[in-house]
NUDO-759782 format. One record per residue (C-alpha): residue in one letter; residue number from 0; x, y, z. Coordinates in Angstrom, 3 decimals, padded with zeros to 6 digits. Layout:
N
R residu num        u        v        w
R      A NUM        X        Y        Z
...
END
This chain:
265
R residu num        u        v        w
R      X   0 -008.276  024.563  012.663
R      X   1 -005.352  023.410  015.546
R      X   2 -003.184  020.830  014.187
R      X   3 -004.133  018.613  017.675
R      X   4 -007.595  018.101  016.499
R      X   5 -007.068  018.050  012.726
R      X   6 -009.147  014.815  010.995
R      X   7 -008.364  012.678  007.828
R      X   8 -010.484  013.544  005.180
R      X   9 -013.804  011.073  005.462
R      X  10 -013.355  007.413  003.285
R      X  11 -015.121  007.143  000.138
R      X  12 -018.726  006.788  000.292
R      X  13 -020.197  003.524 -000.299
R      X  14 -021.457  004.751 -004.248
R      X  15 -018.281  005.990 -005.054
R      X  16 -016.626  004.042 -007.835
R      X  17 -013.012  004.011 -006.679
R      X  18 -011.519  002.790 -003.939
R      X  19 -008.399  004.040 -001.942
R      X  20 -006.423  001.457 -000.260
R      X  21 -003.198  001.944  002.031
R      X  22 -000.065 -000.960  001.891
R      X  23  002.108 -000.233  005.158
R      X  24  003.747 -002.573  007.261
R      X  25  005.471 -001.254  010.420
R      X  26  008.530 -002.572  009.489
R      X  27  010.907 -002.446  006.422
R      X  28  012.107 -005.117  004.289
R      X  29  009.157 -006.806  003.956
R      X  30  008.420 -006.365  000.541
R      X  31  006.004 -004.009  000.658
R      X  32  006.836 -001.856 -002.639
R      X  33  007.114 -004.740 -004.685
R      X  34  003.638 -006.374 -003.307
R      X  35  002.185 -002.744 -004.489
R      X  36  003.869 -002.405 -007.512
R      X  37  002.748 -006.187 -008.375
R      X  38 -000.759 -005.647 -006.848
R      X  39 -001.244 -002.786 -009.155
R      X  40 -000.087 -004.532 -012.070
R      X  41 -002.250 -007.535 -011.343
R      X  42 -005.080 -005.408 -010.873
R      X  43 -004.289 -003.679 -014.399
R      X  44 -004.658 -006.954 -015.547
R      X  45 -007.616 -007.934 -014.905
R      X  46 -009.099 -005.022 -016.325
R      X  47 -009.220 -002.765 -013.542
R      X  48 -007.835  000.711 -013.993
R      X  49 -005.368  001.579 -010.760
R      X  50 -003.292  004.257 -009.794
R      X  51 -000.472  003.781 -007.471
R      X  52  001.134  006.678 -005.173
R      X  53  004.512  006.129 -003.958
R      X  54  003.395  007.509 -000.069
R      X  55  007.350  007.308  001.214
R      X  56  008.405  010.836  000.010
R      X  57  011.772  010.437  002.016
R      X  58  012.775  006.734  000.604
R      X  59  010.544  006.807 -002.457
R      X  60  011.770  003.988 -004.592
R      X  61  008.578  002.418 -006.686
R      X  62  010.399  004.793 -010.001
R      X  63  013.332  002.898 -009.206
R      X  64  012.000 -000.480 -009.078
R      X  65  010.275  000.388 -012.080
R      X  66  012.859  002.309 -014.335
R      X  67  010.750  005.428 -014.478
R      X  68  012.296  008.635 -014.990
R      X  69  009.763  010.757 -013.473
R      X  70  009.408  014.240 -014.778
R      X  71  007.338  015.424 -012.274
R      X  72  006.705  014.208 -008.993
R      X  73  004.651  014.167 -005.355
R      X  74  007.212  016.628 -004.450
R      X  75  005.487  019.156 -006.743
R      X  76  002.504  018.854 -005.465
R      X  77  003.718  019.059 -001.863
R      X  78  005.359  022.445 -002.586
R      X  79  002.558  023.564 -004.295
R      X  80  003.725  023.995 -007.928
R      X  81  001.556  021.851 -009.576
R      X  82 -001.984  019.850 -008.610
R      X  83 -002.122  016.045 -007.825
R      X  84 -003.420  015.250 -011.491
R      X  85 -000.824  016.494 -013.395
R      X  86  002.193  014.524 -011.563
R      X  87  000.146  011.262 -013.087
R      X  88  001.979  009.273 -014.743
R      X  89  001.408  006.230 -016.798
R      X  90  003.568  003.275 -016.942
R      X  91  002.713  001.198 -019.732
R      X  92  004.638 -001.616 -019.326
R      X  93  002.035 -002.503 -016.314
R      X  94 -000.869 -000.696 -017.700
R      X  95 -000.975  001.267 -014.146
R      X  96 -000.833  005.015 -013.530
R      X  97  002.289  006.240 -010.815
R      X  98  002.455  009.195 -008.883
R      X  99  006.333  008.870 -007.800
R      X 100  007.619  010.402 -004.924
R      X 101  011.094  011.896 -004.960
R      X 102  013.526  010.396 -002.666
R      X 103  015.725  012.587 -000.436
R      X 104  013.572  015.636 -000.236
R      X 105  012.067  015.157  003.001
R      X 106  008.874  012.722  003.691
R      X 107  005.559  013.469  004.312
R      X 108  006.103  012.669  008.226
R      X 109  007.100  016.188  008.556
R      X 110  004.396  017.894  006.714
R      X 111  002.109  020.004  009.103
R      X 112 -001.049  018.588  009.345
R      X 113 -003.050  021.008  007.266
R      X 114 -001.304  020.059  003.816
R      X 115 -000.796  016.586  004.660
R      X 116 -004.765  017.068  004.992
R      X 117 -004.922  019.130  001.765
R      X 118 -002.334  016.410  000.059
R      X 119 -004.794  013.942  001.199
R      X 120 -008.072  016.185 -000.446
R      X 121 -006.343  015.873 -003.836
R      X 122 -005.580  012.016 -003.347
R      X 123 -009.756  011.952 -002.491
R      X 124 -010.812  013.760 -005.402
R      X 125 -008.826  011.707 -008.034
R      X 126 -009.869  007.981 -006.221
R      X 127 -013.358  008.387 -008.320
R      X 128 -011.449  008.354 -011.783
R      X 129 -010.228  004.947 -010.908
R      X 130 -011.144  001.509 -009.857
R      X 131 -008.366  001.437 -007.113
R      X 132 -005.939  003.961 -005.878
R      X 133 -003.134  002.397 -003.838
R      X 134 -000.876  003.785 -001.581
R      X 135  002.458  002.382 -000.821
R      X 136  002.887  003.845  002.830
R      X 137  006.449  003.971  004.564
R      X 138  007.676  001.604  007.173
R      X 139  006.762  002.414  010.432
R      X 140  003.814  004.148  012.211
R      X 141  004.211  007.622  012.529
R      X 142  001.322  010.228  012.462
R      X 143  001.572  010.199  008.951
R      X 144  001.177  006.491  008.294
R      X 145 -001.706  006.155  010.901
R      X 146 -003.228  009.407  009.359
R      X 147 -003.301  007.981  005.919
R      X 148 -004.915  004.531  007.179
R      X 149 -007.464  006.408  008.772
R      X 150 -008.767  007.784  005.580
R      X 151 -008.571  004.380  003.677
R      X 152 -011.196  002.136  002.202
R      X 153 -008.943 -000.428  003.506
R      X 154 -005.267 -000.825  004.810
R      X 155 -003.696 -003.870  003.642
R      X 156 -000.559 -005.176  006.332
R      X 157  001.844 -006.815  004.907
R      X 158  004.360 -008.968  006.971
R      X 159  006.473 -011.550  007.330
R      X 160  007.514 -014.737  009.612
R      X 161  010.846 -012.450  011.337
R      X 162  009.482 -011.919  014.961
R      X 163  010.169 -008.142  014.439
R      X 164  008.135 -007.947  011.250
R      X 165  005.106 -009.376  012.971
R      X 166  005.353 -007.020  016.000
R      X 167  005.629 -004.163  014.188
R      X 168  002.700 -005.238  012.086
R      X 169  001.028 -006.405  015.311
R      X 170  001.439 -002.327  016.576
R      X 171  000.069 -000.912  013.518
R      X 172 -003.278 -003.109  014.068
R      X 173 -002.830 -001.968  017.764
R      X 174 -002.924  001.782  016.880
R      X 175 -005.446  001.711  014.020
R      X 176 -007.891 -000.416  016.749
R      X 177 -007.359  002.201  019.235
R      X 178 -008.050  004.574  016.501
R      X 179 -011.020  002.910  015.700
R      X 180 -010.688  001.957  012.143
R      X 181 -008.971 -001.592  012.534
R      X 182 -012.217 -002.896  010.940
R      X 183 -010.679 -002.121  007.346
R      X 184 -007.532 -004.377  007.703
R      X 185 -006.559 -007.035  005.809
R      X 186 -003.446 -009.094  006.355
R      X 187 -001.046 -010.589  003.433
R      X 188  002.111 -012.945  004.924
R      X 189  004.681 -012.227  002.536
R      X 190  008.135 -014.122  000.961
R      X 191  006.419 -017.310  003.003
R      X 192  008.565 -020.832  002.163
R      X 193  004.755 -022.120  001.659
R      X 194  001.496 -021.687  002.189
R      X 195  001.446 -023.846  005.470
R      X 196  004.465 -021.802  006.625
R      X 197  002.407 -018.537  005.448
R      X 198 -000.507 -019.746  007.632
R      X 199  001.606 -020.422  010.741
R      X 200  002.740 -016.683  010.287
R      X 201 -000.707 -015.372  009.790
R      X 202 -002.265 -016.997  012.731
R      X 203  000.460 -016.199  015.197
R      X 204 -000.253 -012.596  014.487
R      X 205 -004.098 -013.373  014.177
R      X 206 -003.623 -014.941  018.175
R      X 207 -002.029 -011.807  019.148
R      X 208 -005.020 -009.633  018.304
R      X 209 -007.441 -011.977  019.202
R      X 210 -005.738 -012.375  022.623
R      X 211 -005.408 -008.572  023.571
R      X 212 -007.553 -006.636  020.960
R      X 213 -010.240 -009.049  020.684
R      X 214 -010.423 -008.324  016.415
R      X 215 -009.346 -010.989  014.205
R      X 216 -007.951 -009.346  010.975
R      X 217 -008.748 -011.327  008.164
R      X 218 -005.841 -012.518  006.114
R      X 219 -005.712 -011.545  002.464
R      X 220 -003.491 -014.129  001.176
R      X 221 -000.192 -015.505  001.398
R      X 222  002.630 -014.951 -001.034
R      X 223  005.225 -017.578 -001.481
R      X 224  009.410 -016.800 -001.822
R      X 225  010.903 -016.151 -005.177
R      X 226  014.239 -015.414 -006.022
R      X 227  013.025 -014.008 -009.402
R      X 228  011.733 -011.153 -007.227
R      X 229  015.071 -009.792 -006.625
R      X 230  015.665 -010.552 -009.889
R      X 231  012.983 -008.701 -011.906
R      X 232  013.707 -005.564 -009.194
R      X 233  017.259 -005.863 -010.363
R      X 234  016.337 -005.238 -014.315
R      X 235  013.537 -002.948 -013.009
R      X 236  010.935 -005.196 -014.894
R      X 237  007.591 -006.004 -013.605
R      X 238  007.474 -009.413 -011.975
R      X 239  004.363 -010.507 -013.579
R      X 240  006.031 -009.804 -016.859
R      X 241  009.409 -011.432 -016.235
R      X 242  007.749 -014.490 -014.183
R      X 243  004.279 -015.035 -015.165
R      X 244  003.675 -018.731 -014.692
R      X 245  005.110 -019.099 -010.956
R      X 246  003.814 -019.678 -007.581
R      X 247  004.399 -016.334 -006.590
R      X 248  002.658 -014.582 -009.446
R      X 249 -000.125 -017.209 -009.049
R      X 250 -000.698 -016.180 -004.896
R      X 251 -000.145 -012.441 -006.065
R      X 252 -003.017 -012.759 -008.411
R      X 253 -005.274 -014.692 -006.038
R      X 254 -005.133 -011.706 -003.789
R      X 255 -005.851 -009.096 -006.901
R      X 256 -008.868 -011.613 -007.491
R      X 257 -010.042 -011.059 -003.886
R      X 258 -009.179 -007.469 -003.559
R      X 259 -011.803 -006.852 -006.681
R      X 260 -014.271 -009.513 -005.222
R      X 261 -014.242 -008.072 -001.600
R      X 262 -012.791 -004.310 -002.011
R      X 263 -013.588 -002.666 -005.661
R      X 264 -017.430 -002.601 -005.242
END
């Protein structure tokens, strides 16, 4: 089949047991690893069992926020040495599996679209052995993030109140509504001073779609600033482990509660 009119693998049907769900952002420095790693973690929590693929190849950093010393990687599996199963790994300090990418080694941007499609085949296959598989997407929108989203249960945009955050995350709704597929995201406003301020946030970005794409996103939750997040990335220790009984852990489980609720049925 031509690249040009090469299609994402279909979403999972409605029976299926797992879910696959897609973190991006459109722009960096919005927290997005950490809200997947601590997502995940929540999730593992609350009983759920959740696997979570580092999806930036080129800039992979969830071992490193972690501590993981990977022996085996998405790299592997790109270059065709090993299958997508055995590259799981579990981290048991979260209770979560990780697939970890390998940083410096290219990115999946550049992969032709036949193995990103055959990458994305594996990544289908396993979803059923899990309640949730989540994939922490690289900043931006290139092919490969809007590829990716397409073939999601559910894309979950995270931003925050810069101006360039939300129009980055305002052109990844733009492209995945042209694409047709903007039904299946959710919005979290991340490192907010409050929840007020994390509301102002949300609904500027909610008027801009509702303005000029006529879709109103629905938001997900709002996650208040912590210093303790730099913190517990610093001694690569889980957030939720370092700083259970804080706001922030308290709005990051509030979303995992919703996530199950709305997402892992």
């Amino acid at each position: 089949m031509s690249t040009k009119t090469q299609k994402p693998e279909t979403k999972s049907a409605a029976t299926g047991k797992g879910r696959l769900i897609a973190v991006a952002s459109g722009k960096g420095g919005v927290g997005k690893t950490w809200f997947s790693i601590t997502l995940s973690h929540a999730l593992a929590q609350a009983g759920k069992k959740v696997l979570l693929f580092d999806g930036d190849l080129g800039l992979a950093n969830i071992d490193v926020q972690l501590g993981l010393m990977a022996k085996r990687d998405l790299n592997d599996v790109i270059e065709g040495s090993l299958n997508l199963p055995h590259v799981v790994e579990h981290y048991a300090d979260g209770g979560f599996d990780v697939v970890a990418g390998r940083s410096g080694h290219g990115s999946l941007s550049s992969l032709p679209l036949e193995r990103l499609n055959a990458l994305l085949q594996q990544i289908r296959a396993i979803v059923p052995e899990y309640d949730a598989v989540i994939i922490d997407l690289g900043a931006g929108i290139d092919r490969t993030v809007r590829f990716i989203t397409a073939a999601t249960d559910a894309t979950i945009v995270v931003t925050t109140d810069e101006p360039t955050a939300l129009t980055d995350a305002y052109a990844l709704i733009k492209l995945s509504h042209a694409a047709g597929h903007a039904d299946n995201i959710k919005v979290v406003v991340n490192m907010s001073a409050d929840a007020k301020e994390g509301m102002s946030t949300y609904n500027t970005l909610l008027k801009a779609c509702k303005n000029f794409l006529k879709i109103a996103p629905p938001l997900l939750g709002v996650v208040r600033h912590d210093k303790r997040v730099r913190e517990s990335i610093r001694a690569q220790t889980p957030y939720l482990t370092r700083s259970p009984n804080t706001d922030t852990a308290s709005d990051i489980e509030k979303i995992a509660n919703t996530v199950n609720e709305e997402l892992l049925v």
